[in-house]
PAFI-412844 format. One line per field, with one value per atom (N, C-alpha, C): residue number from 0; residue in one letter; x, y, z. Coordinates in Angstrom, 2 decimals. Each point is the difference from the previous one (the first is absolute). Last residue first. Layout:
REM residues N
seq	NUM ... .
type	A ... .
px	X ... .
py	Y ... .
pz	Z ... .
END
This chain:
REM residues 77
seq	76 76 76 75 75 75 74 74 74 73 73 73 72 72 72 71 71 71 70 70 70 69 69 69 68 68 68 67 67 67 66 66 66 65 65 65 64 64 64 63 63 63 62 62 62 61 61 61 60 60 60 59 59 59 58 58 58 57 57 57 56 56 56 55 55 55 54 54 54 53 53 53 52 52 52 51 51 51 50 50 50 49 49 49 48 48 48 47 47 47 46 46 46 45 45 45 44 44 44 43 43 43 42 42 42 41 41 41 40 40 40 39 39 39 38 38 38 37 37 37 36 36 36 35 35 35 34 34 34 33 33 33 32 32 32 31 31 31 30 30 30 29 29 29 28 28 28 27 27 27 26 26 26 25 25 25 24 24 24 23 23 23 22 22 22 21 21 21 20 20 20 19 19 19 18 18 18 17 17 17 16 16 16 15 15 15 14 14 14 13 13 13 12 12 12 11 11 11 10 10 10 9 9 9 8 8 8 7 7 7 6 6 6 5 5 5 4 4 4 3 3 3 2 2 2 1 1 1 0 0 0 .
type	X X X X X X X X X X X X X X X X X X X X X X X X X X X X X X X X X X X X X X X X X X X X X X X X X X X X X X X X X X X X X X X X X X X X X X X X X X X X X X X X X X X X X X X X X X X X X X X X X X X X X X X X X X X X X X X X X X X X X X X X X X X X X X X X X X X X X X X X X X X X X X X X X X X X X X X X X X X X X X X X X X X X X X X X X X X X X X X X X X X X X X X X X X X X X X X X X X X X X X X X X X X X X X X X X X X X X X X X X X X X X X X X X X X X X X X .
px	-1.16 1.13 0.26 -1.29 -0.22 0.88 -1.84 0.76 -0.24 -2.62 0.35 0.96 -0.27 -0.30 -0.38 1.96 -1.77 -0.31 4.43 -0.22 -1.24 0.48 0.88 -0.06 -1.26 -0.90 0.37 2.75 -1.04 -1.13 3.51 0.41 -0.98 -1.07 -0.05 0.49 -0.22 -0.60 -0.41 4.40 -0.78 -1.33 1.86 0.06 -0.64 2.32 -0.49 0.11 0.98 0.20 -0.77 -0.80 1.26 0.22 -2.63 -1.21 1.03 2.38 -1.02 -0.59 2.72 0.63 -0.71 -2.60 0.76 0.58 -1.20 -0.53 -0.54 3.12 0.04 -0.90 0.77 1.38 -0.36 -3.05 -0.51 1.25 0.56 -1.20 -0.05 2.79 0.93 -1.28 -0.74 0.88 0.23 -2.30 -1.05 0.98 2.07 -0.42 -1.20 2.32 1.00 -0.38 -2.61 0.06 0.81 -3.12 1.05 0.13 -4.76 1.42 0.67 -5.50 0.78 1.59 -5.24 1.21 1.48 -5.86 0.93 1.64 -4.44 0.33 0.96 -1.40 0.65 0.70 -1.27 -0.62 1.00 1.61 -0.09 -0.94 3.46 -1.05 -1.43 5.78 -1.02 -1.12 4.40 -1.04 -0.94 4.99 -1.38 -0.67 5.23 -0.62 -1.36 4.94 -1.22 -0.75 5.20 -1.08 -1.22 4.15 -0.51 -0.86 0.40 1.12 -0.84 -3.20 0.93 1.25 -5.62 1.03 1.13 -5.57 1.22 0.84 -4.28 0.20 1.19 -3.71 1.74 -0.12 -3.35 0.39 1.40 -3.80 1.02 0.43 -4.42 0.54 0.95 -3.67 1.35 -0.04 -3.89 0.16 1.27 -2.35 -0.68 0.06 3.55 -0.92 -0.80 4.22 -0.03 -1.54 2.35 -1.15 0.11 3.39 -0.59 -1.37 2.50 -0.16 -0.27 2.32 -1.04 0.31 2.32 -1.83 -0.43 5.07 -0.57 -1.54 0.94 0.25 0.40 -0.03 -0.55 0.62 0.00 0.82 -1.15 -0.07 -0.03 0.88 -0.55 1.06 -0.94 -1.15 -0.17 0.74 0.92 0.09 -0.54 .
py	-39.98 -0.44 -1.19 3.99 -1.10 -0.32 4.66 -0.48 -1.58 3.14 0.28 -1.42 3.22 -1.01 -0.01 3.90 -0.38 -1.17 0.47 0.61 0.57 -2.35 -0.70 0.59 2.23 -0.93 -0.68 3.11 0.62 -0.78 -1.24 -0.32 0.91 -0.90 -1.36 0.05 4.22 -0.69 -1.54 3.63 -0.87 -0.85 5.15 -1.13 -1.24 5.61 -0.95 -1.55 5.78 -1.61 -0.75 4.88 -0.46 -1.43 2.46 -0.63 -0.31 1.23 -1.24 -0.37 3.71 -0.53 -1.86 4.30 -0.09 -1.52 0.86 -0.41 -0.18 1.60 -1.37 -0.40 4.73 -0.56 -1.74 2.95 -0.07 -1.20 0.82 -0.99 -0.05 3.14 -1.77 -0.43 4.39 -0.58 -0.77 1.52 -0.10 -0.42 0.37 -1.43 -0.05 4.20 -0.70 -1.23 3.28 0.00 -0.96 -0.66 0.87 -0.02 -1.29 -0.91 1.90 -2.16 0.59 -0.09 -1.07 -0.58 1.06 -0.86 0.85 -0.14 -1.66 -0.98 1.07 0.57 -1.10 -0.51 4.92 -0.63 -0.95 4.28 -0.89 -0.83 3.64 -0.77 -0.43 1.33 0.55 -1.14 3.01 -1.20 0.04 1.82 0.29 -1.23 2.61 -1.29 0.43 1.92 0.42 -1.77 2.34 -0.81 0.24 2.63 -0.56 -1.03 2.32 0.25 -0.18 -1.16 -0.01 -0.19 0.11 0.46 0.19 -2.56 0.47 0.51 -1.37 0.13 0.41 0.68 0.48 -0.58 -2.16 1.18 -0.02 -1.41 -0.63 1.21 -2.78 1.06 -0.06 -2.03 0.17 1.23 -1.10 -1.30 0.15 2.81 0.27 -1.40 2.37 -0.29 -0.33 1.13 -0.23 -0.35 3.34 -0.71 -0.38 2.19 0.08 -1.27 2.56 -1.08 0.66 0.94 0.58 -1.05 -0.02 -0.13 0.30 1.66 -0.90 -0.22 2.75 -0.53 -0.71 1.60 -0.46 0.14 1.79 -0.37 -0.15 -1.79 0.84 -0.27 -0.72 0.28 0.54 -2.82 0.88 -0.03 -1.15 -0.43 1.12 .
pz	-0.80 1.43 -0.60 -2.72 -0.23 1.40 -1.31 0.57 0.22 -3.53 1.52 0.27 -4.17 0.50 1.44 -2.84 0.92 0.36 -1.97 1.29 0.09 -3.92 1.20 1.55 -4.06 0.24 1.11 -1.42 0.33 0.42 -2.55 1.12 0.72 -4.39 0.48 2.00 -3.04 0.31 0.76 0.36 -0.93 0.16 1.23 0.36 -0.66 0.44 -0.10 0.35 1.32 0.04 -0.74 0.22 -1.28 0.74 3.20 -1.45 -0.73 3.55 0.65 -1.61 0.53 -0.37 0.14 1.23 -1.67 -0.25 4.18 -0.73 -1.12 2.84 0.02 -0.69 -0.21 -0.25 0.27 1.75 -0.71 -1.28 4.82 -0.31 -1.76 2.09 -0.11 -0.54 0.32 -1.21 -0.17 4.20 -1.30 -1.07 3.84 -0.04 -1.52 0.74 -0.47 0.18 1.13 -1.29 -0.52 4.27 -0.27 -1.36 0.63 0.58 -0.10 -0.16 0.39 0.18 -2.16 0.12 0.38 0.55 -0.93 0.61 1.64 -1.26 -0.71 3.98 0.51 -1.14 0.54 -0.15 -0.05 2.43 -1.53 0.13 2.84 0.27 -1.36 2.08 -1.07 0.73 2.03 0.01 -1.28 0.67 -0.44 0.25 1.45 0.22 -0.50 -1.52 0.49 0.33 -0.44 0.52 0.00 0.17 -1.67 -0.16 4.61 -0.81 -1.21 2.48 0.80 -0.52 0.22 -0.61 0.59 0.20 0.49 -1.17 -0.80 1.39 0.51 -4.57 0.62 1.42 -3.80 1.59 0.25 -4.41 0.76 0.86 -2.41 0.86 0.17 -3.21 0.46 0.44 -2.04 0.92 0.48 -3.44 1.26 0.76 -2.71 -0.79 1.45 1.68 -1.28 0.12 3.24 -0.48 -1.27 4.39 -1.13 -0.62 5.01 -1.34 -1.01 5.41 -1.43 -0.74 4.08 0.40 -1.10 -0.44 0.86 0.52 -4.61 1.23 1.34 -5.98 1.34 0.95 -5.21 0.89 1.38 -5.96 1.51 0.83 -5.57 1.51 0.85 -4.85 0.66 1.59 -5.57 1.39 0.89 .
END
């Protein structure tokens, strides 16, 4: 793991499309803007766990063919 220490107004540079900036600090608070390409996926750590946690538990569902069929039907009035 690499540690720095920053700023308020200082960054750092991931790979040559991420930036992220100390903007504020305040007690045990720090606030960082980052700034990312649209297609790189950004969360907290703990929404990064739920997502990944649903969709573990998303691919172990299964479903029976025939009823898989049923719901591409489209809608008989």
């Amino acid at each position: 793991m690499l540690v720095l220490a920053r700023k308020k107004g200082e960054a750092i540079v991931i790979g040559d499309h991420i930036e992220i900036i100390v903007l504020d600090t305040e007690g045990d608070t720090v606030r960082l803007g980052i700034s990312a390409p649209k297609n790189v996926q950004i969360h907290r750590q703990e929404i990064y766990k739920a997502i990944k946690q649903a969709n573990q538990e998303a691919s172990k569902s299964t479903i029976h063919v025939r009823n898989l069929a049923n719901l591409l039907k489209p809608d008989e009035a």
